[in-house]
N, C-alpha and C positions, 0 to 999 in steps of 0.2 A: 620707796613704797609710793611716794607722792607720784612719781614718774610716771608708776604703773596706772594709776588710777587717770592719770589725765592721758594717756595714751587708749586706754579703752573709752576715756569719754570722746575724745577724736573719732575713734573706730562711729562710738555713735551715730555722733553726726553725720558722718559720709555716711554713712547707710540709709540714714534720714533723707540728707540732701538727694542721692542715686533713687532713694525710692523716689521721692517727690519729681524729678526730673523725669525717671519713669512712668509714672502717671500721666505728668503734664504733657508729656509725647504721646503717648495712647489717647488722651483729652483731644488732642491739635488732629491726630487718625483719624480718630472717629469724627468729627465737626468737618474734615473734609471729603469724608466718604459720603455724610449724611448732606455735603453741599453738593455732590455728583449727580446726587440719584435725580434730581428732577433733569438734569442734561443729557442722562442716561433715557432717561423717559421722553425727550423730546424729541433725542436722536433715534429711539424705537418707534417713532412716528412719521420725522421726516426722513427716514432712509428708506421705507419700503415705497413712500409716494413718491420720492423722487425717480427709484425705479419703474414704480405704474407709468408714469410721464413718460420716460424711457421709452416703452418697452413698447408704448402705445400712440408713440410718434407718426407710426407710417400708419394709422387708420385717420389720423386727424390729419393728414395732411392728403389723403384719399378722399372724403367728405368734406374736406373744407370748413370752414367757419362758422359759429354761427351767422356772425353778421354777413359773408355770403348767402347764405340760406336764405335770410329774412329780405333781402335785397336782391333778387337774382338780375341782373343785366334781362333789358325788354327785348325783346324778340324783333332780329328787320327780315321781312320775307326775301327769300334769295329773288333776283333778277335772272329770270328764265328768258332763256334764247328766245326771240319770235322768229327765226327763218324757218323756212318748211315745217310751219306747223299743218298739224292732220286733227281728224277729230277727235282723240282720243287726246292727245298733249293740248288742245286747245279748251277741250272739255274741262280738263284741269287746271291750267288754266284762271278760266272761268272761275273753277269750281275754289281755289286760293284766294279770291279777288271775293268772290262773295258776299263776305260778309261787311265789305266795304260800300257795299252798292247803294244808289241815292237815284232816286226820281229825277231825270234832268233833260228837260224839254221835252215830254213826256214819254221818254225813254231812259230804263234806268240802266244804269251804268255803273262801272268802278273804277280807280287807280291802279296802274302798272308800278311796282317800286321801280323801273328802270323807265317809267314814264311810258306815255300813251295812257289806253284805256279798254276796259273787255266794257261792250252794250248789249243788254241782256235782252229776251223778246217776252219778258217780264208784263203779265196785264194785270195791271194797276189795281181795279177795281177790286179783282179776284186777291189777289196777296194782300192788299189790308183788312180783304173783309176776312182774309180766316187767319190772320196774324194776329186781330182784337176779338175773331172768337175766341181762339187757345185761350188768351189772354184772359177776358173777360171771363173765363169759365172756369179760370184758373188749373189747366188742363194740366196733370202729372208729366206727359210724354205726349205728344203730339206731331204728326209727321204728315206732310200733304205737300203732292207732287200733280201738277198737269201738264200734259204735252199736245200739241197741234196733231190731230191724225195722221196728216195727209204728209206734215214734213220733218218730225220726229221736233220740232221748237217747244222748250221749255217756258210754258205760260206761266206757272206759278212755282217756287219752292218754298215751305216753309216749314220750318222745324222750331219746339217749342218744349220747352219745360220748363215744370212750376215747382216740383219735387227734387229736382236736382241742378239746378244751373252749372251751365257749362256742357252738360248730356249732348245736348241740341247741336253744338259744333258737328258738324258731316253726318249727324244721326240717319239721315235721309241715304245715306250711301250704304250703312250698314242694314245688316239681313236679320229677321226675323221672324217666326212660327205663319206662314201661307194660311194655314186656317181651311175653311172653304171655300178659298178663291182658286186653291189646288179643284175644283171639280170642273171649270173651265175646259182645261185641261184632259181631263178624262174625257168631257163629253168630246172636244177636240180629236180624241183618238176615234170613239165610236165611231162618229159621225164620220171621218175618213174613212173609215175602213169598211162603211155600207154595212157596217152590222146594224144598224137601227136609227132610225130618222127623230125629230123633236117630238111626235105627236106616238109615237109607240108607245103603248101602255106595259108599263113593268111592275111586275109583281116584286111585292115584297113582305117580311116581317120583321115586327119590332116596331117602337117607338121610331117616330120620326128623326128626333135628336140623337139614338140611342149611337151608345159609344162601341158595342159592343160583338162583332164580326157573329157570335155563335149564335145571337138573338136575330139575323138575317136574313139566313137560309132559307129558301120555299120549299115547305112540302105537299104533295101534291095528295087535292081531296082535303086540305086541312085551313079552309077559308081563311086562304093569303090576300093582304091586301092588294090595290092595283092604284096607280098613277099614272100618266104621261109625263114623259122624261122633260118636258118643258116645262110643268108645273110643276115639278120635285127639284128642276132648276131654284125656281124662285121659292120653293120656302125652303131650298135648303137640305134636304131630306138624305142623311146621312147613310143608310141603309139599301136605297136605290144604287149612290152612286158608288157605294163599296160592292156589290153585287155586280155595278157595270162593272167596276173595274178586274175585281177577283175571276169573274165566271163569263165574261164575254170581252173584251178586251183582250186580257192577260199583261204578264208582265211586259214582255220586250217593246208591242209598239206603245204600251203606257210612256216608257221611258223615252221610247224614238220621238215621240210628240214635244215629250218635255225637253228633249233635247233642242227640238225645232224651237220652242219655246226661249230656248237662250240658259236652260240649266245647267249647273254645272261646266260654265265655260264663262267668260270675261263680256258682257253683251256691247262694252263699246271697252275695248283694248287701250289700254292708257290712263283712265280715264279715274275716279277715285270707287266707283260703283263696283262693292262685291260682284264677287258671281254667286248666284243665287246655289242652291243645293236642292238634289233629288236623289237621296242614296237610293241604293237598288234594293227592295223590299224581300228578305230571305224566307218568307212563309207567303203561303195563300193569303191569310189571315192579315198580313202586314201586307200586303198588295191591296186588300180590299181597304186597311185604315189611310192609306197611303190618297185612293181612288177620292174617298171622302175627305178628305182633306185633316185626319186628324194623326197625322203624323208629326210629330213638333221638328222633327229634322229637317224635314222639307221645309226652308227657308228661304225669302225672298228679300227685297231692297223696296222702298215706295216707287223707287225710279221704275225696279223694272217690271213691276205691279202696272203703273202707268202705260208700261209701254206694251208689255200684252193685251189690254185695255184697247188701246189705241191700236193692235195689229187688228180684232176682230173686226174694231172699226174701218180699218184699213181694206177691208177685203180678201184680208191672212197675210199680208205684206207687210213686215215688219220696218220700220223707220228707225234708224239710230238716233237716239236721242240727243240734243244736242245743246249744251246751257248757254255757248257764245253764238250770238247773232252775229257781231262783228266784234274782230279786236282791232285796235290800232296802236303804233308806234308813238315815238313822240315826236316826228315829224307829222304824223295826223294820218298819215299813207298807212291803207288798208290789208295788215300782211294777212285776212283770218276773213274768210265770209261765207257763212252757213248757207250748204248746200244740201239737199232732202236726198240722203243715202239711203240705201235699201241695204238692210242685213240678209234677209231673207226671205224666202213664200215659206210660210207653217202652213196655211191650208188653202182649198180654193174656193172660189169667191162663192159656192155654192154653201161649202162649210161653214165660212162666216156668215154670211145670210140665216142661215138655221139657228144658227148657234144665239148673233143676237135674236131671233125669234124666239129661243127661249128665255134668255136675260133680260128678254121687254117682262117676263111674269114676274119676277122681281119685286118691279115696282107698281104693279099691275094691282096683283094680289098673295104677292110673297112677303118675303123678310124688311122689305123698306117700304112697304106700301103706307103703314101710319108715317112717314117722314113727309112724306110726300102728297098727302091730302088731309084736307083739315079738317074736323071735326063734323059737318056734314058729308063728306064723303068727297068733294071737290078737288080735281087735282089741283093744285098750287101751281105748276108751272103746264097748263092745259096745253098750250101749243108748240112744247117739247118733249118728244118720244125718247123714253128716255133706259137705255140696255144698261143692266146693273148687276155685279154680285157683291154679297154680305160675307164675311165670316170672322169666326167668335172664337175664342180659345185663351187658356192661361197659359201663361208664361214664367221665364224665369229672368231672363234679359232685360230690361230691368224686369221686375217681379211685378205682378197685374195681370187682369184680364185685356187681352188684344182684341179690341176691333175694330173691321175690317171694312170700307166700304170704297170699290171700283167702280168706274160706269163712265158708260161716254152719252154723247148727243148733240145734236139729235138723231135721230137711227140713220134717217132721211138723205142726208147729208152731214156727215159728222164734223165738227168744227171744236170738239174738246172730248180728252180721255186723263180721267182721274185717277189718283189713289189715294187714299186720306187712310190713316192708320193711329185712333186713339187708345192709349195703354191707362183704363184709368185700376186705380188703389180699393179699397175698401167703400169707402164714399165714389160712388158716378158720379160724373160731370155731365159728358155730352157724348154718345155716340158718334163713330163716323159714318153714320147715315143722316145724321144731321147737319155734319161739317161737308157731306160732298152734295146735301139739298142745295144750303146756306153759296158753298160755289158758283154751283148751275146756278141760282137763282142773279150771282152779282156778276155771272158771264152772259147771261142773256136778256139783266136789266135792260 
């Protein structure tokens, strides 16, 4: 009976013992499942970034680095061939070398990176005086080109911004809103074509400034006003020269002029200077805003604003503009020396004779006359005759009002043809009727 008894107290114990073993197994489970979970959790983290890294290799190694970014390698201008340069590759040139250029023996100049040097026919007086006007006036955009009439020489280049630095790099080569320096142009065709001379009086209506083609029309018996086509030159008079253009002109030789003009083609081949635009006008109505100059398409360059400038003064004989005087090698031997090419005849020397007859009213009694006399009435620069056009318009290139101010002189004998193009913001600064007085006044000090 003892047997028994101590046989089932055995039984006991293993049962005890096998529980307790069982438990403490299940204890040791659990304390190592519950020591997983955070490696489980860290491994849910670093396994999908290691695949983003992955996956995202060939964009990082497409864009590079930061620290390439913040550091880019400086820029060496390439070494350009000087053999058989022409004026277009020489322009360029020039036009690369630029920004290097220094007053030196009073002629300024630049470095060649392959050595030598480009000498500009840069006049001194005139490029610092409207370098520290922009300056001084804190001018947004700022753009002013002159050239010699007679041999297309680059007097002045200056480009300028206060609003955006950096803009100003070749801004002067780039094209923007013509304005109504486009009526040039128009009168240029009339005037060819013997439909109407400067002193013909043109009916018109509408506001003078008026934007408006259907506010233009004459109707007869219904007291249309009247002008002469030379003093609607000089103030400008929007409605005149959209009426020349729509209703006596027409389209085709509008366009044959502008072409003669240099639009729409390359005006020095090579060189860094757009070609200007003169899309083909699909209505009456866009022929006449076209005539007036308030087509925003119709785009131009300061260069070659200057250099139509400079053809009327010329006689109608156009001169390729040209920014190297000399270049030389770095043996000092002269491979490059500015010779006075002729582009073209746009008109003949009777059409330009008229024509600045009209652009003397200008400054006479048109759009620049307060520029250019003082307060009592006195011309400022009396003993220069001076053929000018204005024009005004918003933009978007940069964003601002464009204005516009061209003119050569003296009529007499022309010895300088400008373009001066200021874009100012919300706040004016200064007109370019004041930037192309402020000129003429430090060209003929």
């Amino acid at each position: 009976m003892q047997d028994l008894k101590d046989i089932d107290k055995e039984k006991k114990r293993s049962r005890r013992f096998r529980k307790a073993k069982a438990e403490e197994g299940r204890n040791v489970f659990l304390r190592q499942i519950e020591e997983t979970k955070p490696q489980k959790k860290r491994l849910k983290i670093i396994l999908p970034a290691i695949a983003l890294l992955l996956a995202s290799y060939p964009l990082i190694s497409l864009f590079g680095s930061p620290r390439a970014k913040s550091a880019p390698a400086a820029e060496v201008p390439a070494a350009v061939s000087l053999s058989k340069l022409d004026q277009g590759s020489a322009f360029k040139l020039a036009a690369d070398a630029y920004g290097n250029a220094q007053a030196q023996g009073g002629k300024f100049a630049a470095p060649l990176p392959q050595g030598g040097q480009v000498i500009y026919s840069i006049d001194e007086e005139v490029q610092r005086k409207i370098e520290k006007l922009f300056t001084d006036y804190k001018v947004p955009y700022g753009l002013f080109v002159a050239i010699e009439p007679k041999t297309g020489r680059i007097l002045a280049a200056v480009s300028h911004s206060a609003s955006q630095p950096g803009w100003e790099k070749g801004a002067n080569y780039h094209l923007y809103p013509m304005a109504s320096l486009f009526k040039i142009v128009t009168a240029t065709a009339a005037l060819e074509e013997k439909k109407v001379g400067p002193d013909t009086m043109f009916a018109f209506n509408g506001k003078l400034t008026s934007e408006s083609p259907k506010y233009w029309r004459v109707r007869p018996g219904r007291g249309n006003q009247q002008m002469p086509l030379s003093l609607a030159m000089g103030k400008s008079v929007n409605p005149v020269y959209g009426r020349l253009a729509g209703e006596v002109v027409g389209r085709d030789p509008l366009l044959l002029y502008a072409g003669r003009y240099g639009f729409n083609q390359p005006i020095v081949p090579g060189s860094p200077i757009l070609a200007s635009t003169a899309p083909v006008p699909g209505t009456v109505d866009e022929l006449m805003r076209m005539g007036a100059g308030l087509n925003r398409e119709v785009k131009i360059s300061p260069f070659h604003a200057a250099a139509i400038m400079a053809t009327v003064a010329n006689g109608g004989v156009m001169m390729a503009p040209s920014l190297a005087s000399e270049i030389r090698d770095a043996k000092g031997n002269v491979v490059f020396s500015q010779k006075p090419q002729v582009l073209r005849t746009v008109m003949t020397p009777q059409t330009a004779s008229d024509l600045a007859h009209m652009l003397a009213t200008t400054v006479e009694s048109g759009t620049s006359r307060r520029a250019f006399h003082d307060r009592r009435g006195r011309r400022m620069l009396a003993s220069v005759r001076i053929a000018a056009k204005t024009g005004s318009i918003d933009g978007s290139d940069p964003a601002g009002h464009y204005s516009w101010f061209a003119a050569y002189a003296p009529m007499e004998d022309p010895q300088i043809a400008l373009a001066a193009l200021v874009i100012n913001e919300n706040k004016w600064r200064i007109k370019a009727t004041s930037v192309g007085e402020q000129a003429l006044e430090a060209f003929f000090r």
